[in-house]
N, C-alpha and C positions, 0 to 999 in steps of 0.2 A: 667316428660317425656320430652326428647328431640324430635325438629320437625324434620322430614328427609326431603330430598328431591334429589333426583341423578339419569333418564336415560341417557344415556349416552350423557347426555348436561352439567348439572353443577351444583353445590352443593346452592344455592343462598340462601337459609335458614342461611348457615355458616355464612351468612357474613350479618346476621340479617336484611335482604331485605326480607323477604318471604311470599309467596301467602295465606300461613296462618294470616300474620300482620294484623290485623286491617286496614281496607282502607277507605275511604269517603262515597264508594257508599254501604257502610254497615254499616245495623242502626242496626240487630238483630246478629250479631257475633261481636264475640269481638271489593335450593338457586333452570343449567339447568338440569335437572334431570340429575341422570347418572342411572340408574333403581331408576323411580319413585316412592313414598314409601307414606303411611298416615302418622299420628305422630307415631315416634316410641316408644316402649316400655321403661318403667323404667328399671334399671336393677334388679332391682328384679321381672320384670314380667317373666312366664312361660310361654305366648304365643311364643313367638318368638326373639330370639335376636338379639340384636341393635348391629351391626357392626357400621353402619353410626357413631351413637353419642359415640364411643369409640376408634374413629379416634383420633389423635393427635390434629387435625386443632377443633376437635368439642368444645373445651373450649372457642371460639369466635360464638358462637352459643348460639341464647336465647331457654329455655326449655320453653312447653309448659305452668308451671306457671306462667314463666315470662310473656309468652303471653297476657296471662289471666289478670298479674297485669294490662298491658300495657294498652290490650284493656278497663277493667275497669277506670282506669284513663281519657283515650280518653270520654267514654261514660260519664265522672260526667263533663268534661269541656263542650259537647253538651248538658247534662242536663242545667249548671249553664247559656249557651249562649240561652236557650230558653226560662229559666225565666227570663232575660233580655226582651223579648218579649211577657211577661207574658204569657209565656205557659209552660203546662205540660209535660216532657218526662221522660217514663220508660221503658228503650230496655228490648224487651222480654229475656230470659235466653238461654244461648247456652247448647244444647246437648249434654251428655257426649259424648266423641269418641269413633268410631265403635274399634274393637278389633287391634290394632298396627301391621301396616306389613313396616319390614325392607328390599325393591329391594336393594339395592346395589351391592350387589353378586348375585341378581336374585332373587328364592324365595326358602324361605327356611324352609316355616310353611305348613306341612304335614297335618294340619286342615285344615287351607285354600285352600289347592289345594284339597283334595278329596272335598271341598266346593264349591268351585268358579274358578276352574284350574288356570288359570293365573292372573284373572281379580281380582283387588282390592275389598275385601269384601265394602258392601253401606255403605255409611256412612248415618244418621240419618239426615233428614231433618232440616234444621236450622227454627227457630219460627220467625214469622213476629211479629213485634211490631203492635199491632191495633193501628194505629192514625188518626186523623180528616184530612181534609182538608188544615186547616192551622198550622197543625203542621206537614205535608208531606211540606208544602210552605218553611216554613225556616228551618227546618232539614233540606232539599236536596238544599234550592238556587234554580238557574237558572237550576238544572239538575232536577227539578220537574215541571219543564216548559216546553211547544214546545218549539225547539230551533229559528221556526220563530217569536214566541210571545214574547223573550226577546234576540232578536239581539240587540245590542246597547243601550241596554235597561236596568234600572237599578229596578232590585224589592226590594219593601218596604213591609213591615208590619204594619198598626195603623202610619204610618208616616214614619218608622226608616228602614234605609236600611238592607234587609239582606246580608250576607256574599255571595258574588256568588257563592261558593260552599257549602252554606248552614252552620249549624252550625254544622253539626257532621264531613262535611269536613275541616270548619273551625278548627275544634278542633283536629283532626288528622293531618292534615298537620302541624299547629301551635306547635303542642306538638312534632311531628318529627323531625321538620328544626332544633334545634340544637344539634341534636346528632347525622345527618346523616356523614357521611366520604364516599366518592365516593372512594375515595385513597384505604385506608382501605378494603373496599367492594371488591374494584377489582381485590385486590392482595389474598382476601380469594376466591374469587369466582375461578381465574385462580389458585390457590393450589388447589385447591377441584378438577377443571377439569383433571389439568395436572398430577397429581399423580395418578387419575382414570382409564387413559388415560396409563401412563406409566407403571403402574402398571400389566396391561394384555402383557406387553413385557417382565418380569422377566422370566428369566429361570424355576424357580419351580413352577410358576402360568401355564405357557404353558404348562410344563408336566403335572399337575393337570386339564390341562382343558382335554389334552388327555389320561387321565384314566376315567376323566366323560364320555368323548363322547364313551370308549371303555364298557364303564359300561352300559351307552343308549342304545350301540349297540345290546348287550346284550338281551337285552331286547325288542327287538324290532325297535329302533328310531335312524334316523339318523341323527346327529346334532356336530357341531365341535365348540360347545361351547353351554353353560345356556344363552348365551344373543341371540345368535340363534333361541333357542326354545323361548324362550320366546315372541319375533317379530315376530313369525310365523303369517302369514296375518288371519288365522282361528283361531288365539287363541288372537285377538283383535278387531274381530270385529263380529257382531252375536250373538246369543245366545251362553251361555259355552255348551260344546257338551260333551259325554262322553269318547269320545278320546281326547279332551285337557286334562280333570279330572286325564285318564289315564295317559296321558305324562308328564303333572306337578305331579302327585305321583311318575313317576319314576325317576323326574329330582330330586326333592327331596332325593329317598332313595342315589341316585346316589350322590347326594352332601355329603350325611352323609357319606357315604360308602368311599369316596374319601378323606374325608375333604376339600374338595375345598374352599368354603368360608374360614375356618381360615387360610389358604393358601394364599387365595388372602387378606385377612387382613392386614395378618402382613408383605407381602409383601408394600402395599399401606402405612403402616401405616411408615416403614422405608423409604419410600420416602419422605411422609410428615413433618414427622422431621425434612430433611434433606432441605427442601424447606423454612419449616418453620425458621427457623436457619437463611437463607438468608434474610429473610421476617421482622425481630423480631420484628424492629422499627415500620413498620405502624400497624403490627397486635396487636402489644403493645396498640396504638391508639385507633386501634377500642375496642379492649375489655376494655379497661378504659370508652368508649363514653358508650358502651351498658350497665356498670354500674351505671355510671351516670343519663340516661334516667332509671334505674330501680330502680335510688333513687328519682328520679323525681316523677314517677310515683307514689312509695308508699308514696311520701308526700303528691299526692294530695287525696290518698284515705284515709288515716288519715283524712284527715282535709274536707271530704265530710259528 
């Protein structure tokens, strides 16, 4: 499964930066949105399908295996830097994910909206790792410290300094720094916006938006586009009421009934070609770096 991510900010997933990665200040887990999305679906799942990861740009995108390899790697170089410190660490196990929703096109799983109307089904709580005292000390560094108790100040363990951002920051930043590409990242991240972005000006996408809104109206709801309804101020914040419920089932049938999403796909996806083309040379880059770091990664899980 590919990870999404797109309201109408930016795709940062693409360009293997993403809020799903593995970070520092994570011991027990492992691009601006343009419609925000969970991880999306394989393509063989039957909940709901992944436009996002069938975009042309999505082949410079790590899948959530990948993820998983990555984070796993991360977590054996914080184990090996704490038995340096002779301590013990075993991150708890991540949650499987809650059932994949693809925003991109808005929503478009007819489960989930008679479920949850607009709102992302929960995702399952992530497990805390139980650890001691001094194994909270060097996993986190100076960020398991008040920040007035080690100003200028250097913390040690049994004599030996720890990493200031601890060893699982240690070991995430470390394992990062050389396969990051700012270059790369930027030119995927601005494709992913600007084709999203230009994509709602095609000709056959405006028409399809006004057969939806003519299809809402229909039915009740007034709205001059799915990204409209979708930001409604009532159907983001509050409890789901049974007029959202209603509005996201009928934005739904109204998309199927339209086909709007495969409309605005294939329109987005003919631009991104056409972007990407221009682009070849650094997204060449990146996707050779995000191989790289996922040959990294499974060498050091072999050899764990």
């Amino acid at each position: 499964m590919r990870r999404s991510a797109i309201p109408v900010l930016l795709l940062t997933l693409l360009v293997g930066c993403a809020p799903h990665e593995p970070s520092a200040g994570d011991a027990s887990s492992t691009f601006p949105s343009v419609p925000q999305s969970t991880p999306s679906p394989s393509p063989s799942s039957p909940a709901s399908e992944s436009y996002t990861f069938r975009l042309p740009l999505a082949v410079y995108s790590y899948s959530d295996a990948d993820y998983e390899v990555i984070r796993s790697a991360e977590q054996v170089l914080a184990r090996d830097c704490m038995r340096d410190f002779g301590l013990s660490y075993r991150p708890a196990r991540n949650p499987a994910p809650a059932e994949a929703q693809d925003r991109r096109y808005g929503l478009t799983d007819r489960a989930s909206a008679e479920r949850y109307g607009y709102r992302m089904p929960p995702q399952p709580e992530t497990p805390k790792a139980k650890l001691t005292e001094d194994q909270i000390k060097v996993l986190y560094g100076n960020r398991s410290t008040p920040a007035a108790a080690v100003k200028n100040s250097e913390l040690r363990y049994r004599g030996k300094k720890v990493p200031d951002e601890g060893c699982l920051g240690a070991a995430v930043l470390g394992f990062r720094k050389p396969y990051e590409d700012e270059a790369g990242a930027e030119v995927a991240s601005r494709i992913a916006t600007a084709s999203y972005e230009n994509s709602q000006k095609v000709p056959e996408v405006r028409a399809v938006f006004g057969k939806w809104s003519s299809c809402m109206k229909q039915k009740g709801y007034a709205y001059a586009s799915p990204l409209e309804a979708m930001a409604a101020p009532a159907f983001v914040r509050g409890k789901v009421s049974a007029v959202e419920k209603d509005t996201a089932e009928a934005d739904v049938s109204c998309k199927e009934r339209t086909r709007l999403a495969e409309v605005w796909f294939a329109a987005e996806s003919s631009i991104q070609k056409d972007m990407i083309k221009a682009e070849a040379g650094a997204l060449r880059r990146l996707g050779e770096l995000h191989e790289k770091k996922l040959r990294a990664a499974r060498k050091i899980l072999a050899g764990a």
